[in-house]
PDBQT receptor file of N, H, CA, C and O in Angstrom, charges set to zero:
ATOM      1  N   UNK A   1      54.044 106.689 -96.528  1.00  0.00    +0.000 N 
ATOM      2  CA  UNK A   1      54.851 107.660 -97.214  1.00  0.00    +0.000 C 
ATOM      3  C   UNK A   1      55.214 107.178 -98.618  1.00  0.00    +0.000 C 
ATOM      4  O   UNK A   1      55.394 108.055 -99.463  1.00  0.00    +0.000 OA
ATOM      5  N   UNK A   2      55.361 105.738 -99.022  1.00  0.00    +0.000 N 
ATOM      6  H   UNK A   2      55.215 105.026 -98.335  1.00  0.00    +0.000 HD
ATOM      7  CA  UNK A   2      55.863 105.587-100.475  1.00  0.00    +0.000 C 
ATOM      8  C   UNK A   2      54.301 105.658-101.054  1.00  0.00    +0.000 C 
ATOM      9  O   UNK A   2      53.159 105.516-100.616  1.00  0.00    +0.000 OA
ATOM     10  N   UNK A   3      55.042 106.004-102.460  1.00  0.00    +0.000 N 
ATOM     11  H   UNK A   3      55.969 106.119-102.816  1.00  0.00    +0.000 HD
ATOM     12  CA  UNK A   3      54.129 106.058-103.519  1.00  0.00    +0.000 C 
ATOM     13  C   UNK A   3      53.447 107.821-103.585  1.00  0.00    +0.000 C 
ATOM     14  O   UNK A   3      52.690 108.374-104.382  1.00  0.00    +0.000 OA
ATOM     15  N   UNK A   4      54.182 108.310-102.282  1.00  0.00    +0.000 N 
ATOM     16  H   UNK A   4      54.797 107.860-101.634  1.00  0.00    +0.000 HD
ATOM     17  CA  UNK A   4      53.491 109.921-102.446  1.00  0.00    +0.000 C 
ATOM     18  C   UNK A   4      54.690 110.621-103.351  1.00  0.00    +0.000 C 
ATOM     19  O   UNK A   4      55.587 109.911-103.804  1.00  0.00    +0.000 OA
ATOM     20  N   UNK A   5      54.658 112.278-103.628  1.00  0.00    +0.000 N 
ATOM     21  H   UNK A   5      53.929 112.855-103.260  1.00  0.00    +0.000 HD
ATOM     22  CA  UNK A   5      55.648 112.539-104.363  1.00  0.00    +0.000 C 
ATOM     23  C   UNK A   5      56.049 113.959-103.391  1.00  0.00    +0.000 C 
ATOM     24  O   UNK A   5      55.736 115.147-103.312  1.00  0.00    +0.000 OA
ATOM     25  N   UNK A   6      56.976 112.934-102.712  1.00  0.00    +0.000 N 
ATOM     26  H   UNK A   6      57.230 111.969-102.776  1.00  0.00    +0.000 HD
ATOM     27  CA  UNK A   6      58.026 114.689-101.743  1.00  0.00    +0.000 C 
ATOM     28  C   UNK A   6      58.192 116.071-102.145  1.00  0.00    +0.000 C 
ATOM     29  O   UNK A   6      57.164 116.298-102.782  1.00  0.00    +0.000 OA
ATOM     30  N   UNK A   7      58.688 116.815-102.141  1.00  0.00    +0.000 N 
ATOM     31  H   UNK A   7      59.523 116.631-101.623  1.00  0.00    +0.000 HD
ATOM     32  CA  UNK A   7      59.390 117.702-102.747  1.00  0.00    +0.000 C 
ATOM     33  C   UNK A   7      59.701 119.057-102.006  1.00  0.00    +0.000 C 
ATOM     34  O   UNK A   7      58.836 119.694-101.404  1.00  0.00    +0.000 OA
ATOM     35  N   UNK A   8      61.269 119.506-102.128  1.00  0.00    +0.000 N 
ATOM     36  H   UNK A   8      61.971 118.989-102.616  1.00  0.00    +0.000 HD
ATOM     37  CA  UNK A   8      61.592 120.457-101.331  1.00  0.00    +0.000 C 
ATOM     38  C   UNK A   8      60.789 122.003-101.857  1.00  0.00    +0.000 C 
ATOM     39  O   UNK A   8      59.797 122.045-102.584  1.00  0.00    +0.000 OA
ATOM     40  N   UNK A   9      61.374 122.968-101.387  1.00  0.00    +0.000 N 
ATOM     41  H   UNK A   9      62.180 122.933-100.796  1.00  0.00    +0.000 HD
ATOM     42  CA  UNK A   9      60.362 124.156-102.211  1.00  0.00    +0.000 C 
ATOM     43  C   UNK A   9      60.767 124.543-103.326  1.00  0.00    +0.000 C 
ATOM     44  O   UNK A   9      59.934 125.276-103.860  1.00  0.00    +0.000 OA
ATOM     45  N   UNK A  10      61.857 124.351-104.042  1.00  0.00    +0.000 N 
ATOM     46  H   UNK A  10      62.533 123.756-103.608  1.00  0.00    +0.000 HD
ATOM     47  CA  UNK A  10      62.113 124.725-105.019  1.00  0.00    +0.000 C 
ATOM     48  C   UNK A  10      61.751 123.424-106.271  1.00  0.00    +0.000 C 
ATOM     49  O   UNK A  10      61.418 123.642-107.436  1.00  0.00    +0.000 OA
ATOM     50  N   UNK A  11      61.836 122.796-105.967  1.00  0.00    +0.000 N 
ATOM     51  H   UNK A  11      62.107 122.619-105.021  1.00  0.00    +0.000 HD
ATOM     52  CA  UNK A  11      61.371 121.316-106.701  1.00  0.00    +0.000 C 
ATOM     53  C   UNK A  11      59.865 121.663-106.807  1.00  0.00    +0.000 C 
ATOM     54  O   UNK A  11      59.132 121.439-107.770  1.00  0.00    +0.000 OA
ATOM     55  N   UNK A  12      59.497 122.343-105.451  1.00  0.00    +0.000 N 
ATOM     56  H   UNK A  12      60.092 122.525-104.668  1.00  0.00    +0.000 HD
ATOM     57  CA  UNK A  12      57.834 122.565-105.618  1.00  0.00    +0.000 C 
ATOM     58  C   UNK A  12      57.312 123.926-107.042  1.00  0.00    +0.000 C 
ATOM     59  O   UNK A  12      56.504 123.894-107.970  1.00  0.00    +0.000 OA
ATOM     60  N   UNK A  13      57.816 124.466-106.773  1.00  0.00    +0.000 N 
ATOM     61  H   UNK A  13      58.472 124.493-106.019  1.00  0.00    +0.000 HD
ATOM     62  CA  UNK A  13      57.896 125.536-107.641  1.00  0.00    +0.000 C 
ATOM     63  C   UNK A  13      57.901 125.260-108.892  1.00  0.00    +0.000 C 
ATOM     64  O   UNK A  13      56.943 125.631-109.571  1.00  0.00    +0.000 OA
ATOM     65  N   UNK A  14      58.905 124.593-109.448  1.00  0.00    +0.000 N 
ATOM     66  H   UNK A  14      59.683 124.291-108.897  1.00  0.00    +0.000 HD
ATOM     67  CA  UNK A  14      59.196 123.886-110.373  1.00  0.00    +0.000 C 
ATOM     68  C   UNK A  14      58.116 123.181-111.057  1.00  0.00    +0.000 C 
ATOM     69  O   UNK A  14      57.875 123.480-112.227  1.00  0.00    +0.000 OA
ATOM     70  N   UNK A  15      57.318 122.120-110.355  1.00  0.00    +0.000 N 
ATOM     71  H   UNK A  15      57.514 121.877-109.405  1.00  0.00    +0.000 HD
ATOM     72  CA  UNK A  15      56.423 121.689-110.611  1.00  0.00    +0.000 C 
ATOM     73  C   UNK A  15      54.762 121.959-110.822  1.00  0.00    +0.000 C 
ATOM     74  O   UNK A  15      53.826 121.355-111.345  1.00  0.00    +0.000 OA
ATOM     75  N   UNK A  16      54.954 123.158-110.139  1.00  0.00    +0.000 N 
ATOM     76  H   UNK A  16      55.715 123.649-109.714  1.00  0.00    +0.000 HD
ATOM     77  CA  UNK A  16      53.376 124.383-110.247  1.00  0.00    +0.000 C 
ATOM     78  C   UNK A  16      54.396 125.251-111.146  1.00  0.00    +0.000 C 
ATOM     79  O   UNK A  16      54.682 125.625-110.008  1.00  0.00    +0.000 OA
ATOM     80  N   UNK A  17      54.923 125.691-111.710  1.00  0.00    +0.000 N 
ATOM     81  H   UNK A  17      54.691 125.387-112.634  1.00  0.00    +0.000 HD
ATOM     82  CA  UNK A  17      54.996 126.695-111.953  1.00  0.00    +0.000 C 
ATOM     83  C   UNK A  17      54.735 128.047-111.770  1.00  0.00    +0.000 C 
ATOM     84  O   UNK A  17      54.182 128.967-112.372  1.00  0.00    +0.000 OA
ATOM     85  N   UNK A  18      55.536 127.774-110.357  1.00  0.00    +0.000 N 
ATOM     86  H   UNK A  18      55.986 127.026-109.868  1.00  0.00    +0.000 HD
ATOM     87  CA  UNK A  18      55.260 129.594-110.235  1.00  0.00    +0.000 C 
ATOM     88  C   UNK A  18      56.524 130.344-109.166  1.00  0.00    +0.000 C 
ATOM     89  O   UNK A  18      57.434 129.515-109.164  1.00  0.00    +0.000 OA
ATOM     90  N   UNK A  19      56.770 131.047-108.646  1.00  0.00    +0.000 N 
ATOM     91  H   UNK A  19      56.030 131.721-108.647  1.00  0.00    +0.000 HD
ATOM     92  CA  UNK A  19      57.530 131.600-108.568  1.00  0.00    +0.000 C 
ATOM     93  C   UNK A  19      58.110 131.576-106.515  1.00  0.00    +0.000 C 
ATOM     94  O   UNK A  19      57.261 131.518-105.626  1.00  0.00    +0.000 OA
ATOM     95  N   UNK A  20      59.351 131.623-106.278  1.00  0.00    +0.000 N 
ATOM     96  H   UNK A  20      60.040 131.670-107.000  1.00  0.00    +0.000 HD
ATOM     97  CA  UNK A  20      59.102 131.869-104.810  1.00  0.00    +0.000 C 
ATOM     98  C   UNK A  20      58.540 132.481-103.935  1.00  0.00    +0.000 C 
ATOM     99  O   UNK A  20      58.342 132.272-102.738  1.00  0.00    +0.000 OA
ATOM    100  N   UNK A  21      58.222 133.486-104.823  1.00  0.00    +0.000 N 
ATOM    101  H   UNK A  21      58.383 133.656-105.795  1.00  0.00    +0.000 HD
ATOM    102  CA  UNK A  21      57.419 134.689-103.786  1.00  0.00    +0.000 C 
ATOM    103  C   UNK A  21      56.008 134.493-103.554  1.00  0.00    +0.000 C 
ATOM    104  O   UNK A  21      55.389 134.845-102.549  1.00  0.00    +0.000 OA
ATOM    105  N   UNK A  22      55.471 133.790-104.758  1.00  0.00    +0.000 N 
ATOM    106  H   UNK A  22      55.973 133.505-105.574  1.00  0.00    +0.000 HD
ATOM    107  CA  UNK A  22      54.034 133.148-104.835  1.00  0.00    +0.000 C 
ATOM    108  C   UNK A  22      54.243 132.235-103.904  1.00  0.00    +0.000 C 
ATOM    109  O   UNK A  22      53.291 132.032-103.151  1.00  0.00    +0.000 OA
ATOM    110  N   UNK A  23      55.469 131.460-103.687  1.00  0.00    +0.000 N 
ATOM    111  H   UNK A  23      56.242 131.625-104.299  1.00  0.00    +0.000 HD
ATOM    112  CA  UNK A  23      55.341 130.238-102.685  1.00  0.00    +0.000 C 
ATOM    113  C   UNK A  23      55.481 130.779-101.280  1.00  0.00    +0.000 C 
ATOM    114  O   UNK A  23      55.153 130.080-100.322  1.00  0.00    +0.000 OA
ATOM    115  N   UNK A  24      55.829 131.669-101.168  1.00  0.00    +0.000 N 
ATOM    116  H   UNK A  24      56.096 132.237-101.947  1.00  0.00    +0.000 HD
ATOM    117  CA  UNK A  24      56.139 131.930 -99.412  1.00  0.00    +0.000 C 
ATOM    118  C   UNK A  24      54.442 133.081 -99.299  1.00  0.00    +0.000 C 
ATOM    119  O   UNK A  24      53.857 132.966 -98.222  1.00  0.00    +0.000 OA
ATOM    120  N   UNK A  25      53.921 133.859-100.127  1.00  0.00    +0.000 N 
ATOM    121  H   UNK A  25      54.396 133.953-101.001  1.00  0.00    +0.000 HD
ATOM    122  CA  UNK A  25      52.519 134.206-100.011  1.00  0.00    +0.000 C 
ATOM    123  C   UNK A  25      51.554 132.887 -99.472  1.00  0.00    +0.000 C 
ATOM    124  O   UNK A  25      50.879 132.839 -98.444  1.00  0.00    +0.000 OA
ATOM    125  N   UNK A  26      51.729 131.820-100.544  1.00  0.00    +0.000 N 
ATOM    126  H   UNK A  26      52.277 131.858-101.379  1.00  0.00    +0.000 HD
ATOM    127  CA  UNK A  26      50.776 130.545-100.293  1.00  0.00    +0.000 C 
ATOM    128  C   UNK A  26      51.030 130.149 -98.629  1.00  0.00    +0.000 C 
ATOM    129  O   UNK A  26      50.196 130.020 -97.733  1.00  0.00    +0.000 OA
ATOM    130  N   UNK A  27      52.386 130.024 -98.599  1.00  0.00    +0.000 N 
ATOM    131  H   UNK A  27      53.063 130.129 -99.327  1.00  0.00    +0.000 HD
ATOM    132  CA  UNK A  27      52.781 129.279 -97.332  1.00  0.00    +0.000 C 
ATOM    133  C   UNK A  27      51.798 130.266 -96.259  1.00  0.00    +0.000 C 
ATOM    134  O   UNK A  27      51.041 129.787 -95.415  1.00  0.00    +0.000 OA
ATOM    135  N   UNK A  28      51.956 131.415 -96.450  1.00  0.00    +0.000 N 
ATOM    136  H   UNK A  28      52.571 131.804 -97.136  1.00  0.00    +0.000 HD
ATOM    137  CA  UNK A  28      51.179 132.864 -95.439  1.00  0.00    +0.000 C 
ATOM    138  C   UNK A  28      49.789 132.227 -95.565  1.00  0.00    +0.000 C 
ATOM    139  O   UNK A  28      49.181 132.086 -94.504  1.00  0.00    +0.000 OA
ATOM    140  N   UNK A  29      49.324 131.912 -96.440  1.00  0.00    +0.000 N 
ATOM    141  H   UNK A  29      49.818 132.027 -97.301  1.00  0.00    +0.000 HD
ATOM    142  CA  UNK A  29      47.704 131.923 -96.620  1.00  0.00    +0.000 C 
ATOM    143  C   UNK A  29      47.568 130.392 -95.530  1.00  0.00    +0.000 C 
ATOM    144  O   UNK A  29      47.045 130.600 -94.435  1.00  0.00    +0.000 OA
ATOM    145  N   UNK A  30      47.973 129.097 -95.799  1.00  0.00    +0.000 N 
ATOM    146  H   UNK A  30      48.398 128.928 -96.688  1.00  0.00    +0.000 HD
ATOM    147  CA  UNK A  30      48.247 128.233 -95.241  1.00  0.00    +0.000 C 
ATOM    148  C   UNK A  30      48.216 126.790 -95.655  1.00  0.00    +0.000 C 
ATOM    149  O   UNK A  30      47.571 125.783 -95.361  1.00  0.00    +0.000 OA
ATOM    150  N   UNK A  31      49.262 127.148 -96.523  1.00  0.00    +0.000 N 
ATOM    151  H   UNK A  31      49.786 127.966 -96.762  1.00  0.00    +0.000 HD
ATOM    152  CA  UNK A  31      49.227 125.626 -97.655  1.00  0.00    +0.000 C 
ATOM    153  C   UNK A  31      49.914 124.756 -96.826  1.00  0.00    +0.000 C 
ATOM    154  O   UNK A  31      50.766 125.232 -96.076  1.00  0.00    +0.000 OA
ATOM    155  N   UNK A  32      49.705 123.620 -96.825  1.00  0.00    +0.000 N 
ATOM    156  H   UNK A  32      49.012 123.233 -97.434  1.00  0.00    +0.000 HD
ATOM    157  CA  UNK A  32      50.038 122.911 -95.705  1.00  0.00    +0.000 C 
ATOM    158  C   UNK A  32      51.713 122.231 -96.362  1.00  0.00    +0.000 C 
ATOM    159  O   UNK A  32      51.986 122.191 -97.561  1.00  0.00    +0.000 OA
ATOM    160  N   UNK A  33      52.594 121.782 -95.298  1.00  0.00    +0.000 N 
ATOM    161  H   UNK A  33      52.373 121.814 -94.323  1.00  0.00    +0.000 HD
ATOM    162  CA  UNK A  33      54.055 121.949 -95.292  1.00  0.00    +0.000 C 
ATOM    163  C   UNK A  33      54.169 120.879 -94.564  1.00  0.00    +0.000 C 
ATOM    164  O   UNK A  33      53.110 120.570 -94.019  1.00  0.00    +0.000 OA
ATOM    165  N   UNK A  34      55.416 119.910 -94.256  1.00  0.00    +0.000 N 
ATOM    166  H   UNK A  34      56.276 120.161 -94.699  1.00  0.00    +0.000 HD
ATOM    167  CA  UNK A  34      55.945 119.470 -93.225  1.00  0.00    +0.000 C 
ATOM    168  C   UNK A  34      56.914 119.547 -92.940  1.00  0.00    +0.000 C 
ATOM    169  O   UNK A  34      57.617 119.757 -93.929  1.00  0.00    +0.000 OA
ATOM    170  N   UNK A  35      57.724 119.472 -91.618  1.00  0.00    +0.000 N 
ATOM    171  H   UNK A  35      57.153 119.301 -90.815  1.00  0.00    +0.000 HD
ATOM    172  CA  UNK A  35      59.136 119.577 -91.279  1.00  0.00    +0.000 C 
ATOM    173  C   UNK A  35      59.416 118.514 -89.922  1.00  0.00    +0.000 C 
ATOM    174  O   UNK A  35      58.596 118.170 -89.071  1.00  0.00    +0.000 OA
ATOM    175  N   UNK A  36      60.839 118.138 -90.041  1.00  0.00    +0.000 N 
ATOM    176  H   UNK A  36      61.505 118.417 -90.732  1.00  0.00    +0.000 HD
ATOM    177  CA  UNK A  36      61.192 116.914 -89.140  1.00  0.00    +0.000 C 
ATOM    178  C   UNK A  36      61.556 118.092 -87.985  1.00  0.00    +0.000 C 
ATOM    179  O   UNK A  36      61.346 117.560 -86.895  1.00  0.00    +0.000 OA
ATOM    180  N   UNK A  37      61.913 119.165 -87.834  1.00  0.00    +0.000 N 
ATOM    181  H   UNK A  37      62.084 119.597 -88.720  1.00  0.00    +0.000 HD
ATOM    182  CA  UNK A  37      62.034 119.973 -86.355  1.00  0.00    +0.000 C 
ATOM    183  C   UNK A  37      61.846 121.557 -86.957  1.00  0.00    +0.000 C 
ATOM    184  O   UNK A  37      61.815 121.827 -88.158  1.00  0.00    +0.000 OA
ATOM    185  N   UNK A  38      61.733 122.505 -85.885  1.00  0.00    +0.000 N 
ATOM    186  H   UNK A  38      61.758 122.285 -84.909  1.00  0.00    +0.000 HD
ATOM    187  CA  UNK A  38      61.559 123.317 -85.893  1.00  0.00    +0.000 C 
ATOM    188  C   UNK A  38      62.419 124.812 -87.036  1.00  0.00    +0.000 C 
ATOM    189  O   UNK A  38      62.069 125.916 -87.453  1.00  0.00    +0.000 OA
ATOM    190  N   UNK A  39      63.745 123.865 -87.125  1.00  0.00    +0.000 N 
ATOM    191  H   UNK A  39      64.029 122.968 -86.787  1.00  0.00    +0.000 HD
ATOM    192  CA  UNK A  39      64.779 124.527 -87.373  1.00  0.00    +0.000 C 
ATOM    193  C   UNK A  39      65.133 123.567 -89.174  1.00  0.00    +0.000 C 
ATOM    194  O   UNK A  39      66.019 123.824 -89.989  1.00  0.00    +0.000 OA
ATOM    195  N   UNK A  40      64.561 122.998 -89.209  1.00  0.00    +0.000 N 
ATOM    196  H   UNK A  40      63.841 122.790 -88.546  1.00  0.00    +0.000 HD
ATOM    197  CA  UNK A  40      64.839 121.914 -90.413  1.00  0.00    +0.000 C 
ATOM    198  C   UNK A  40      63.633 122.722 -91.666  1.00  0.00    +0.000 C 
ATOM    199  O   UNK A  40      62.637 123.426 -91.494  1.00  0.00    +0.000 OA
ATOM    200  N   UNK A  41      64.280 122.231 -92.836  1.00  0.00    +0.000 N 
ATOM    201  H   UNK A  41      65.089 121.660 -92.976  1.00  0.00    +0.000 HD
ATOM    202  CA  UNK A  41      63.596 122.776 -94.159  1.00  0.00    +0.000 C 
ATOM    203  C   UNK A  41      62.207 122.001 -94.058  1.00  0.00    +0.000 C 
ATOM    204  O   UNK A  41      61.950 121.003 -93.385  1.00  0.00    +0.000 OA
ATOM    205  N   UNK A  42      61.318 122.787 -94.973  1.00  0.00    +0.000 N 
ATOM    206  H   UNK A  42      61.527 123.598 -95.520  1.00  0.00    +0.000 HD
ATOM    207  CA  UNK A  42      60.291 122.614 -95.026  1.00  0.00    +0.000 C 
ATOM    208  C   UNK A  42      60.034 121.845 -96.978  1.00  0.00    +0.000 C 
ATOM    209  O   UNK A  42      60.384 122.148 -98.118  1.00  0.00    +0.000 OA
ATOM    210  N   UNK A  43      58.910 120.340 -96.024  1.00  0.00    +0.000 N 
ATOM    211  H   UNK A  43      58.625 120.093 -95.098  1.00  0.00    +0.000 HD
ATOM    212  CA  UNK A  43      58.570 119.881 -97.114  1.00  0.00    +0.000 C 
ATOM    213  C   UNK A  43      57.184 119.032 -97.796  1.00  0.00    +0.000 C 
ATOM    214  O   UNK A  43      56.477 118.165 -97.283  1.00  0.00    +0.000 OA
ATOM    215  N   UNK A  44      57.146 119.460 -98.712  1.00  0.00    +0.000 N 
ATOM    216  H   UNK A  44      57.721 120.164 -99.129  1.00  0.00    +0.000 HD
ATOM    217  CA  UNK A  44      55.372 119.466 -99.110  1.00  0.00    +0.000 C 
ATOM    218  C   UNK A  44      55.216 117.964-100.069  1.00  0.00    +0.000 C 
ATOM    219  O   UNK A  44      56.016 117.268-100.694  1.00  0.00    +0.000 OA
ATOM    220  N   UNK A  45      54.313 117.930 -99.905  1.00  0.00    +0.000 N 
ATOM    221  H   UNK A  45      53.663 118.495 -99.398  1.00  0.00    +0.000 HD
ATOM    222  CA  UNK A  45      53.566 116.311-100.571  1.00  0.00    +0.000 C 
ATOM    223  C   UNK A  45      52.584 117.025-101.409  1.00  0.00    +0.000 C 
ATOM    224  O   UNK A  45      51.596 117.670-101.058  1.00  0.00    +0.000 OA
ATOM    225  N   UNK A  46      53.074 116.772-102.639  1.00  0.00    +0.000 N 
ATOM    226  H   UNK A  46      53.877 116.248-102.924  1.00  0.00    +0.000 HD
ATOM    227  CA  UNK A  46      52.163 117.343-104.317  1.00  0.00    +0.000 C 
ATOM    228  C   UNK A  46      50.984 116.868-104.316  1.00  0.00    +0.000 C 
ATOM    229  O   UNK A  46      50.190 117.451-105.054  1.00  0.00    +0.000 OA
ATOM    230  N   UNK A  47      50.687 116.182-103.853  1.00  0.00    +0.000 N 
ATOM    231  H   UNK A  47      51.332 115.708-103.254  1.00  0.00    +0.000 HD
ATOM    232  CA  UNK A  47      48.851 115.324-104.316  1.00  0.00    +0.000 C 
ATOM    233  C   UNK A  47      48.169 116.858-103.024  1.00  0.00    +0.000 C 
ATOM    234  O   UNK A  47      47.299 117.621-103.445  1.00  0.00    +0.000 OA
ATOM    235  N   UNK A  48      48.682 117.012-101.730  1.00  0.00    +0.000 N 
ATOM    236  H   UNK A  48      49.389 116.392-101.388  1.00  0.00    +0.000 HD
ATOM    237  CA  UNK A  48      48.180 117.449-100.648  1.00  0.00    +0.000 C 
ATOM    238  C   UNK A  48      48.519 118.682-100.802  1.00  0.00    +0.000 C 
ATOM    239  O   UNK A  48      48.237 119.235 -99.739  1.00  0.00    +0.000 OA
ATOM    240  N   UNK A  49      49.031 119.542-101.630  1.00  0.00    +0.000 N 
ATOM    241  H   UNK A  49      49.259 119.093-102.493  1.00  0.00    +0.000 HD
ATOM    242  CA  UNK A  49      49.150 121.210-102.000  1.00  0.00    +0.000 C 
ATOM    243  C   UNK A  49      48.288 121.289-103.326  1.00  0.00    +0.000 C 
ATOM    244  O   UNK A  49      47.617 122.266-103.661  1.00  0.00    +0.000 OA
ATOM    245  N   UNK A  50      48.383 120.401-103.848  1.00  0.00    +0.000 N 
ATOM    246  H   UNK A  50      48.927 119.608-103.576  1.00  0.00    +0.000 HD
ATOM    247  CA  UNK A  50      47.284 120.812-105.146  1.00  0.00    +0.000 C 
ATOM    248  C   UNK A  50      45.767 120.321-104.571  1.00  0.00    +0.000 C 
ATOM    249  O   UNK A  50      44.908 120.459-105.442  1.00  0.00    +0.000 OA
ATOM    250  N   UNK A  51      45.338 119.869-103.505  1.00  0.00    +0.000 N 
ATOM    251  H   UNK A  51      46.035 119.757-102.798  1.00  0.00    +0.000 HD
ATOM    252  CA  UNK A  51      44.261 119.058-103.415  1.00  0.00    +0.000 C 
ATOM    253  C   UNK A  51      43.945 120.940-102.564  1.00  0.00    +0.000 C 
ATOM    254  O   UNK A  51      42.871 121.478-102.832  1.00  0.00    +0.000 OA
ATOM    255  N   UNK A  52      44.719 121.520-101.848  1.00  0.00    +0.000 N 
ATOM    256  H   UNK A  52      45.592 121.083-101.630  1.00  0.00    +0.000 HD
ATOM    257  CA  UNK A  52      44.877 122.739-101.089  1.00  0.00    +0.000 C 
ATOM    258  C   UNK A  52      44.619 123.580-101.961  1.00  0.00    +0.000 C 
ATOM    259  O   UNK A  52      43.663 124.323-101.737  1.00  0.00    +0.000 OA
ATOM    260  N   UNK A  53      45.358 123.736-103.196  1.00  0.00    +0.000 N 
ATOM    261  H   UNK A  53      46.135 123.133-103.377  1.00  0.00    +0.000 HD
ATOM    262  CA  UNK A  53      45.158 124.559-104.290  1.00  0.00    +0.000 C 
ATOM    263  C   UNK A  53      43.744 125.039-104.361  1.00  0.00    +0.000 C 
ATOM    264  O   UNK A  53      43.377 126.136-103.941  1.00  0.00    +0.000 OA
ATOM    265  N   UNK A  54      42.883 124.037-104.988  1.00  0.00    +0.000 N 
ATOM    266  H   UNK A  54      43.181 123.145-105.329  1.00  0.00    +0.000 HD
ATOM    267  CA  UNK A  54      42.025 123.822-105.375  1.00  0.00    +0.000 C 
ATOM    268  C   UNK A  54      40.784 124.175-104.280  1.00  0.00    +0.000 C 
ATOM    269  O   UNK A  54      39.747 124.822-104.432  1.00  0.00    +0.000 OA
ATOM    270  N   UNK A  55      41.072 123.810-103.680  1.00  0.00    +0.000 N 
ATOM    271  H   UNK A  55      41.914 123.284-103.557  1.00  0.00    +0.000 HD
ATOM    272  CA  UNK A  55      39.751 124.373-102.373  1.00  0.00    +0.000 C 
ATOM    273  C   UNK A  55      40.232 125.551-101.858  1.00  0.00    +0.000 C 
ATOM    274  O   UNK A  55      39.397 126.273-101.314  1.00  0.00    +0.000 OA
ATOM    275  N   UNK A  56      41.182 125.861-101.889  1.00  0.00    +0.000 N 
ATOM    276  H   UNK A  56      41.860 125.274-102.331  1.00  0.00    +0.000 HD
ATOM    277  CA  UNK A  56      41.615 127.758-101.694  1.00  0.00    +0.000 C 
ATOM    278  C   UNK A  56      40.946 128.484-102.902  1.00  0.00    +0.000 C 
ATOM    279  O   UNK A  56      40.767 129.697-102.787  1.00  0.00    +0.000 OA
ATOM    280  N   UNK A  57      40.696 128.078-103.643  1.00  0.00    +0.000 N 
ATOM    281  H   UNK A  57      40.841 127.093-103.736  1.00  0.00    +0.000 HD
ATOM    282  CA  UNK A  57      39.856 128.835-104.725  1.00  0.00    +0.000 C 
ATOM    283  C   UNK A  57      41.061 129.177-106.430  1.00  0.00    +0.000 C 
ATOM    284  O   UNK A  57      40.861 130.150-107.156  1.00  0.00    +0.000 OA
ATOM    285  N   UNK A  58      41.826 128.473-106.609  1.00  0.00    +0.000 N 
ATOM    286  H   UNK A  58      41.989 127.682-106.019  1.00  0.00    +0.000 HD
ATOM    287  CA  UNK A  58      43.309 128.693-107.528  1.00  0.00    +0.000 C 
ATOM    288  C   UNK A  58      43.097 127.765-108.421  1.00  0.00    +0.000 C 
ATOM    289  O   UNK A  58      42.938 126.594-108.076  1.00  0.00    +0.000 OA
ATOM    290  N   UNK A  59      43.069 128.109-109.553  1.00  0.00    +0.000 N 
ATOM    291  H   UNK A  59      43.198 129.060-109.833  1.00  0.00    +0.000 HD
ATOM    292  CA  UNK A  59      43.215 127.131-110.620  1.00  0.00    +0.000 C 
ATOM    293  C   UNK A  59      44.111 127.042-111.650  1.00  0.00    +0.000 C 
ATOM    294  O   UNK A  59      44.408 128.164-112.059  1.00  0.00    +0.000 OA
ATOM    295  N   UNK A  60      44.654 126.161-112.228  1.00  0.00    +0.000 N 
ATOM    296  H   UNK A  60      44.413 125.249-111.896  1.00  0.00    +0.000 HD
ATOM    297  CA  UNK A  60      45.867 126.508-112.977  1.00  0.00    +0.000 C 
ATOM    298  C   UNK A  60      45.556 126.598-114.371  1.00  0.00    +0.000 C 
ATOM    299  O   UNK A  60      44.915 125.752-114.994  1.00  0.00    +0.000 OA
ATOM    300  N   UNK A  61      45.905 127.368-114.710  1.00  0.00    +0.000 N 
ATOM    301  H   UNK A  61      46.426 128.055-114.203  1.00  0.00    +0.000 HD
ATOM    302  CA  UNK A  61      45.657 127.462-116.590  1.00  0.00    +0.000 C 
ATOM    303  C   UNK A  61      47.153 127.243-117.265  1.00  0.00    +0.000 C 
ATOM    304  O   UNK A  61      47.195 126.073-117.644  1.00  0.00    +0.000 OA
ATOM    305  N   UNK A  62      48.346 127.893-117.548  1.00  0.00    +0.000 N 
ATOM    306  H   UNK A  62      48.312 128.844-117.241  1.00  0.00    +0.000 HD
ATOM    307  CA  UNK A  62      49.568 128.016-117.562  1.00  0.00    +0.000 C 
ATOM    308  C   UNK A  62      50.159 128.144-116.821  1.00  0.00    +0.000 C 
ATOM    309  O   UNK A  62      51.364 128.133-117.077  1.00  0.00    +0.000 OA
ATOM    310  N   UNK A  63      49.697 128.360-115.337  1.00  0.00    +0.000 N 
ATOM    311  H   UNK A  63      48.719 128.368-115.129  1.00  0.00    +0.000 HD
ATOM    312  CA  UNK A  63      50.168 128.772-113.760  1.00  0.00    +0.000 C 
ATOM    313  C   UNK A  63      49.044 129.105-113.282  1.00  0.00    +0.000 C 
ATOM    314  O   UNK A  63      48.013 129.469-113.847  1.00  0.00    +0.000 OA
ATOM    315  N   UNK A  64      49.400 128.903-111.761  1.00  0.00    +0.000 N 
ATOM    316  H   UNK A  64      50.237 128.607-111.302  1.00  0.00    +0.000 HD
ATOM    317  CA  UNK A  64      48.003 128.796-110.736  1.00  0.00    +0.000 C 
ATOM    318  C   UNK A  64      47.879 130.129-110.340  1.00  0.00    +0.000 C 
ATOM    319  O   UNK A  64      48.824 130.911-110.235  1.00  0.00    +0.000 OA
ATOM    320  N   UNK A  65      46.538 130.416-110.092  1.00  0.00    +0.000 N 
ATOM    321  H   UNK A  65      45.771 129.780-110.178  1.00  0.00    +0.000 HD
ATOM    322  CA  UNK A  65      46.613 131.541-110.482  1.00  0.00    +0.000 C 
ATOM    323  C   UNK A  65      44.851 131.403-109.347  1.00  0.00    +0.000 C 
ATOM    324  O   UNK A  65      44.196 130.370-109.206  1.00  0.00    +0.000 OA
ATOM    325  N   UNK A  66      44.549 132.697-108.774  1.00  0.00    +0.000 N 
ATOM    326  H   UNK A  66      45.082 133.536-108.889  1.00  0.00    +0.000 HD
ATOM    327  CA  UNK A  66      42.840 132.964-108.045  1.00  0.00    +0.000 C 
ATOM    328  C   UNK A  66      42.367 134.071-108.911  1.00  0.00    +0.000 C 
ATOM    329  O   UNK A  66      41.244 134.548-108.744  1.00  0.00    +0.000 OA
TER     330      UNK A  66
């Protein structure tokens, strides 16, 4: 786990630039997430959503975008 870069969903957002609603669409399509229980927030590892990005067919120019 060290040396990766965490981030909750809004931190995620932040860092792609793009919007919540784009983020809960992605989450639908099946960007991969983790969570410690069922009922606990959900949280993504940046190297492993952009590596997702990218083989979903999305590329970012000013924002990610298919």
């Amino acid at each position: 786990m060290f040396g990766k870069i965490i981030l909750n969903g809004k931190q995620l957002c932040q860092e792609l630039g793009i919007s919540t609603t784009l983020l809960y669409r992605l989450l639908k399509q099946g960007m991969p997430y983790h969570q410690l229980s069922t009922a606990s927030r959900k949280y993504y590892n940046l190297d492993e959503v952009k590596e997702w990005l990218l083989r979903a067919g999305f590329r970012q120019r000013t924002k990610w975008t298919k």
